[in-house]
C-alpha positions in Angstrom: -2.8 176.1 -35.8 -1.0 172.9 -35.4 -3.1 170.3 -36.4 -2.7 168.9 -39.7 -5.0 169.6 -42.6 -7.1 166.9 -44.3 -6.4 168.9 -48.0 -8.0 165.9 -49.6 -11.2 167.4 -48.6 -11.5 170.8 -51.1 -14.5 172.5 -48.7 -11.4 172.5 -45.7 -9.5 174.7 -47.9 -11.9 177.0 -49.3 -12.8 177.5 -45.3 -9.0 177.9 -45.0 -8.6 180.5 -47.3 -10.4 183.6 -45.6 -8.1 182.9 -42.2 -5.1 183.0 -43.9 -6.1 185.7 -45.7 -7.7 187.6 -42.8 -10.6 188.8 -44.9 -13.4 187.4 -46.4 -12.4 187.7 -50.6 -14.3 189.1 -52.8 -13.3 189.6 -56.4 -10.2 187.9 -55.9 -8.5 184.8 -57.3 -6.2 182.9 -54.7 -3.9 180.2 -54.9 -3.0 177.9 -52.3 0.3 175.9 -52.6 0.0 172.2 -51.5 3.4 170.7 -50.3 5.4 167.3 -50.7 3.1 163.6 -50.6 1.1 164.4 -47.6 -0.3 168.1 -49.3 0.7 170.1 -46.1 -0.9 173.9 -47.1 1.7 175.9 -47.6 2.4 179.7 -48.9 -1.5 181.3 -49.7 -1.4 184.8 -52.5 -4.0 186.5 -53.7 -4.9 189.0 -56.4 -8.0 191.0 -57.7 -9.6 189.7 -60.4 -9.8 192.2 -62.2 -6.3 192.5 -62.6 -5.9 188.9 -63.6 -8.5 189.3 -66.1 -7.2 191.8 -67.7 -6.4 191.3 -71.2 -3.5 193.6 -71.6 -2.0 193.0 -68.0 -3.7 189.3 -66.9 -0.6 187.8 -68.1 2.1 189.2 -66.3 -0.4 189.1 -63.1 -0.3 185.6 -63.6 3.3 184.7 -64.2 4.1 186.6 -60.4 1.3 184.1 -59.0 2.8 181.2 -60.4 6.7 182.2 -59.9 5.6 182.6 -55.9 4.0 178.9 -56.1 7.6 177.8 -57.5 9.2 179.7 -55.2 6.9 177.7 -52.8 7.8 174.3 -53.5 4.3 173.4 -53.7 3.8 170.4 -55.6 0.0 170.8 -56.2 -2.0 173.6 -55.8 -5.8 174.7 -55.2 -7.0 178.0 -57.7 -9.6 179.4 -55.9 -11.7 182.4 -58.1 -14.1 184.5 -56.1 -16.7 186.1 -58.1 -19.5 188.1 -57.8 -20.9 187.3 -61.2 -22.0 183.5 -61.4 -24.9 181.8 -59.6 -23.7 178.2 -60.7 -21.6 175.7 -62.6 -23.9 176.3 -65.6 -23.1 179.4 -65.7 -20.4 181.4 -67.8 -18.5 184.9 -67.3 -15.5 185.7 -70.2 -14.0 187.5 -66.9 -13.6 183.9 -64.7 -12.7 182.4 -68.1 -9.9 184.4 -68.7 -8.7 184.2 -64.9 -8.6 180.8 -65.1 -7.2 180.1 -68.7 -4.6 182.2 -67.9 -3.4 180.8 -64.3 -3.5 177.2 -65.8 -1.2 178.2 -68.4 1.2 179.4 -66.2 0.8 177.3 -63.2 3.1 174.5 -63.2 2.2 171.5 -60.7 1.6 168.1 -60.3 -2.4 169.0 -59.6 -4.4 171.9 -59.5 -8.0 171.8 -58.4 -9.9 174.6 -59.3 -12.8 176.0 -57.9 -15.5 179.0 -57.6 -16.5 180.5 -54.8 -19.9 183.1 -55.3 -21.7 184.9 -52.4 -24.4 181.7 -52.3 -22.3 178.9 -53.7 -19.0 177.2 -54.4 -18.6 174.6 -57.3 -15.8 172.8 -59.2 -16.1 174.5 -63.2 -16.4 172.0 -65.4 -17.5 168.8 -63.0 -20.0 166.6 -64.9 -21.0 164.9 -61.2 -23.9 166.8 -60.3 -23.7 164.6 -57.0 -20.7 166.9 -56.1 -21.5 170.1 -57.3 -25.1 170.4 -58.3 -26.4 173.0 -61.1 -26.1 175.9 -58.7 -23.6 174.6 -56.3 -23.3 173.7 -53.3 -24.1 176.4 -50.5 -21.5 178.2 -49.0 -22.9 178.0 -45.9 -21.2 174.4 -45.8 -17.7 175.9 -45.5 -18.9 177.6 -42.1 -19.3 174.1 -41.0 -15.9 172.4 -41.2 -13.1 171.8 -39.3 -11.0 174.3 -39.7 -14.2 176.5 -38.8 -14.6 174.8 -35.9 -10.8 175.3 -34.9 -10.6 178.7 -35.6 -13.8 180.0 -33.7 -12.1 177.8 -30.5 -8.9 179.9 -31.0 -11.0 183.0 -31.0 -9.4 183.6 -34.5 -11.6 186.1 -36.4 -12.1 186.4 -40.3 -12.3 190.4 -41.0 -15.6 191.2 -43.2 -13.6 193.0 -45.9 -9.8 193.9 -46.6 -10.9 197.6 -45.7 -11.6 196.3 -42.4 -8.2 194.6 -41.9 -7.0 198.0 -40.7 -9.3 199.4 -39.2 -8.4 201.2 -36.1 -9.9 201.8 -33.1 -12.4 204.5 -32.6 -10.9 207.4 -30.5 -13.1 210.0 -29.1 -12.0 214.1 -30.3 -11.3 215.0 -26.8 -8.6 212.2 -26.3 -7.0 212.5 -29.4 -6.5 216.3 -29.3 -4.9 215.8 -25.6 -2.9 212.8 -27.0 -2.0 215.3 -30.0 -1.2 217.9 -27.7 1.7 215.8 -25.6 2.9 214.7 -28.7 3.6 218.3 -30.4 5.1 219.3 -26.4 8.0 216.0 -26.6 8.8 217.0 -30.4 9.3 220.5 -28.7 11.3 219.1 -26.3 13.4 217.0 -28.5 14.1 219.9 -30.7 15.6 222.1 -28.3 18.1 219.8 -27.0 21.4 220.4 -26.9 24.7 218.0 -27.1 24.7 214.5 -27.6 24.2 213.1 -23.7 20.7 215.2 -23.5 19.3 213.5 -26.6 20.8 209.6 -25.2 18.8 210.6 -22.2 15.5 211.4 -23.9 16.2 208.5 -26.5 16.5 206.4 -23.0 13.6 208.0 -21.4 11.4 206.8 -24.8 12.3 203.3 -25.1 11.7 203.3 -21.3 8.2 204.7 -21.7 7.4 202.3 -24.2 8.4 199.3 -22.0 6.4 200.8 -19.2 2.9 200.8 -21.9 3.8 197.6 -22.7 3.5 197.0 -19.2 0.2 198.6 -18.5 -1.2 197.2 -21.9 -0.7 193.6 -20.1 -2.6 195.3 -16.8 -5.5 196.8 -18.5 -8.7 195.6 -19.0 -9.3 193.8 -22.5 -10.3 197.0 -24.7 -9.4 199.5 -22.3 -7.3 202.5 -24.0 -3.7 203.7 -22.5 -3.9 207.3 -21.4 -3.5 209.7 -24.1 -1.0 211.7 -23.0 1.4 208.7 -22.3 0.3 207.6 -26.5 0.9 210.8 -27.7 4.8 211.1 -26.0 5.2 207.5 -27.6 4.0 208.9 -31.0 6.8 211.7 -30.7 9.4 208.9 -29.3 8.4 206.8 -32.5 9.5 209.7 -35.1 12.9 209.8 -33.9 14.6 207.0 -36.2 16.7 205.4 -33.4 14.3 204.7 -30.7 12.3 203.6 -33.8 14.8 201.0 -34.4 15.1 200.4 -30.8 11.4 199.5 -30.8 11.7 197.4 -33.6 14.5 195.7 -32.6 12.7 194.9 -29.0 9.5 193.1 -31.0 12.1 190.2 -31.8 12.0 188.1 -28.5 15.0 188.2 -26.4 16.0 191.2 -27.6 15.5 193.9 -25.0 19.1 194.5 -23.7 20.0 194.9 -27.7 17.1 197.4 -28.3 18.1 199.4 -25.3 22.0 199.9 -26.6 20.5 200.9 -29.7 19.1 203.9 -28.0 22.3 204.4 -25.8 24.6 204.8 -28.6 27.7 203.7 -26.5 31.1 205.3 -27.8 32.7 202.5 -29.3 29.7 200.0 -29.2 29.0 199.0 -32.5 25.3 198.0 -32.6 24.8 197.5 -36.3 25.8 194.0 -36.3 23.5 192.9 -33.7 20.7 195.1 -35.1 21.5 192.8 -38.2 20.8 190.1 -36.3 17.7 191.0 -34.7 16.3 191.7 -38.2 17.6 188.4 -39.3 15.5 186.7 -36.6 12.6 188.0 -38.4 13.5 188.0 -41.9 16.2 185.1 -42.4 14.9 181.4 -43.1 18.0 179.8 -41.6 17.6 182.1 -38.0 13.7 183.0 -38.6 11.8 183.5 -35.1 8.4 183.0 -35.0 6.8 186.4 -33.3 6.6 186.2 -29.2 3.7 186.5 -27.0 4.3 190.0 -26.8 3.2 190.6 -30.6 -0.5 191.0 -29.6 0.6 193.5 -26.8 3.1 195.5 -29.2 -0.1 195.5 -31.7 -2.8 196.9 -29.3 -0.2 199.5 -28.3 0.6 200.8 -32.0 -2.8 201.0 -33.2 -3.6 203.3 -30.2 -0.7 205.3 -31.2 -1.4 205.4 -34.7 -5.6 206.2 -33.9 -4.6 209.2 -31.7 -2.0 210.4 -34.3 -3.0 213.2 -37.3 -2.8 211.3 -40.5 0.4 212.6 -41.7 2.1 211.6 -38.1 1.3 208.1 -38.2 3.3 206.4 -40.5 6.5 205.4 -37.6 3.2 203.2 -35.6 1.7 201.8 -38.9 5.0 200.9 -40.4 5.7 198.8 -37.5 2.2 197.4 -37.5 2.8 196.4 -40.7 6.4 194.7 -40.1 4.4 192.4 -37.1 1.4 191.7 -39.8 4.0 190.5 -42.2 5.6 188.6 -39.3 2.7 186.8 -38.5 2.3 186.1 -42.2 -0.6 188.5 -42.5 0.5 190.0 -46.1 -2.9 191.5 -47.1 -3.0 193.3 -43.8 0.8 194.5 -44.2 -0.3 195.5 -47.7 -2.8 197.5 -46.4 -1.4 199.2 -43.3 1.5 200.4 -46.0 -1.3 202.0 -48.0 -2.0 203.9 -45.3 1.8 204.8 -44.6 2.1 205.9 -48.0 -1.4 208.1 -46.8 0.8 209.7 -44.8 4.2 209.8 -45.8 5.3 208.3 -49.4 8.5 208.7 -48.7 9.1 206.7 -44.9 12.2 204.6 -46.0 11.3 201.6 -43.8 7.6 201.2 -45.5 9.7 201.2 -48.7 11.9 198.7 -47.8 9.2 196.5 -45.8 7.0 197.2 -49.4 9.5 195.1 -51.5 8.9 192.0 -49.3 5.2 192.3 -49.1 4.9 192.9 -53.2 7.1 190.3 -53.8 5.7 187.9 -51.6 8.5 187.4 -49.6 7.4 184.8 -46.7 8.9 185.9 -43.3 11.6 184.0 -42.0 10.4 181.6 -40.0 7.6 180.6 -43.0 10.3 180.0 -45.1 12.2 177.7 -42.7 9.2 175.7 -42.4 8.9 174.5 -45.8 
């Protein structure tokens, strides 16, 4: 979204948060960092609040929430607390009490607003203008009707009922995902058995191929409409082999394709792991940070299909890279949560591991960073 924010008005923020979020909170606590004189919202990080609560463990919750706001440059922040516990301002809960003791002890700006936000109201704690937030709050219904409400149902941009359902995939019917299973288990077969080095260039060639031609028919198919299985269940295969992995990977990043495609050629002499570092740096780098191309939403539809047709313990390739593009877009709960489900899978895929330390350390992608 490119129109500015009017952050002076607090109800524009609280209807912010859930879009940048993805999910309607619940139980949470959030903190939105507010940048330079005209209060431009910046990086948005969220934790349960339970664990922020938590006598033994609160504290060191809250020093990570406030080192990302310095990392942030913000130079006032909002604290939002979601709760499932109050009904209004006159209201107390030693749960919200410690949340926000502790985050105002350890949040250092300019400003911080602070506000609740319970399944029928939202109030400022502690206002003595009943004017502004009455004895049971305003109704947070209002926050449905703002601008950035308005803005985001005219983008088509949908708030997910819960953080579960951030990753949900779609529904895939028995029939469809045994054939899909069944291709799958045949190109692993076929992988397996090849011999010399030029056989497994040409399958590695044939893969990234096949995934250029879904990509392809993705764009050509009716909104909603799933790729054959049998073509998703050869790309699930493709995926587990590390290379055209990275090739894939490398050919999200826009203008990348003739890069992604040596990577799967291996060329005798060609050394690809500089450019590779660059591709990656286009995603990752603040100085060189892309923004993702209008092929993410395509790459997306196309991975969850893989991963929905895949057995559990085979999805973690598709789901690690849906994670990468969720952390592109700046979607950290979602990347969070599609790495749960790697770990589901297999605790030990390398590239989750790596992509994990970003996401738990609330590592803005590139081109969020160069934007501060």
């Amino acid at each position: 979204m490119n129109t500015t924010l009017r952050v002076d008005e607090p109800r524009e923020i609280l209807a912010l948060v859930p879009y940048q979020l993805g999910f309607r909170p619940t139980r949470s606590v959030v903190l939105v960092s507010l940048r330079g004189p005209a209060r431009r919202v910046g990086l948005v990080v969220r934790a349960d609040l339970d664990d922020v609560a938590d006598p033994a463990d609160g504290p060191g919750v809250c020093a990570v929430l406030a080192s990302h706001l310095a990392d942030d440059g913000g130079t006032a922040a909002v604290l939002v607390v979601y709760t499932d516990r109050l009904t209004g301002p006159a209201d107390a809960d030693p749960q919200v009490d410690r949340a926000l003791r502790g985050l105002r002890a350890t949040t250092d700006v300019d400003t911080l607003d602070v506000w609740v936000v319970t399944p029928d109201a939202y109030f400022s704690p502690g206002c003595p203008d009943r004017t502004c937030c009455p004895e049971r709050g305003r109704p947070v219904q209002d926050l449905d009707a703002t601008q950035v409400g308005a803005q985001m149902v005219l983008a088509g941009v949908a708030v997910a009922p819960s953080r579960e359902d951030l990753v949900r995939l779609p529904e895939v019917p028995a029939d469809a995902r045994a054939r899909s299973q069944a291709a799958a288990r045949r190109n692993r077969a076929r992988r397996a058995h090849l011999v010399g080095d030029a056989a497994t260039t040409a399958w590695r060639i044939e893969a990234l191929a096949a995934w250029s031609e879904c990509r392809a028919a993705q764009v050509a198919t009716p909104a909603g409409a799933p790729l054959p299985p049998v073509v998703l269940g050869r790309l699930q295969a493709a995926l587990e082999d590390v290379r055209v992995r990275d090739a894939v990977l490398v050919s999200l990043v826009p203008g990348r394709d003739a890069l992604a495609s040596l990577v799967v050629r291996d060329v005798a002499g060609q050394d690809t792991s500089s450019a590779v570092g660059d591709a990656v740096a286009a995603v990752v780098d603040p100085v060189a940070g892309l923004r993702p191309g209008e092929r993410a939403r395509t790459d997306r539809a196309i991975l969850e299909q893989v991963a929905s047709h895949a057995s559990r313990r085979r999805r973690a390739p598709a789901l690690t890279l849906l994670a990468l593009l969720a952390w592109w877009h700046g979607d950290g709960a979602r990347a969070a949560s599609l790495l749960a489900l790697v770990d589901q899978a297999d605790p030990s895929y390398r590239l989750a591991s790596l992509l994990r330390r970003a996401v738990d350390a609330g590592m803005p992608p590139g081109w969020a960073a160069l934007g501060r």
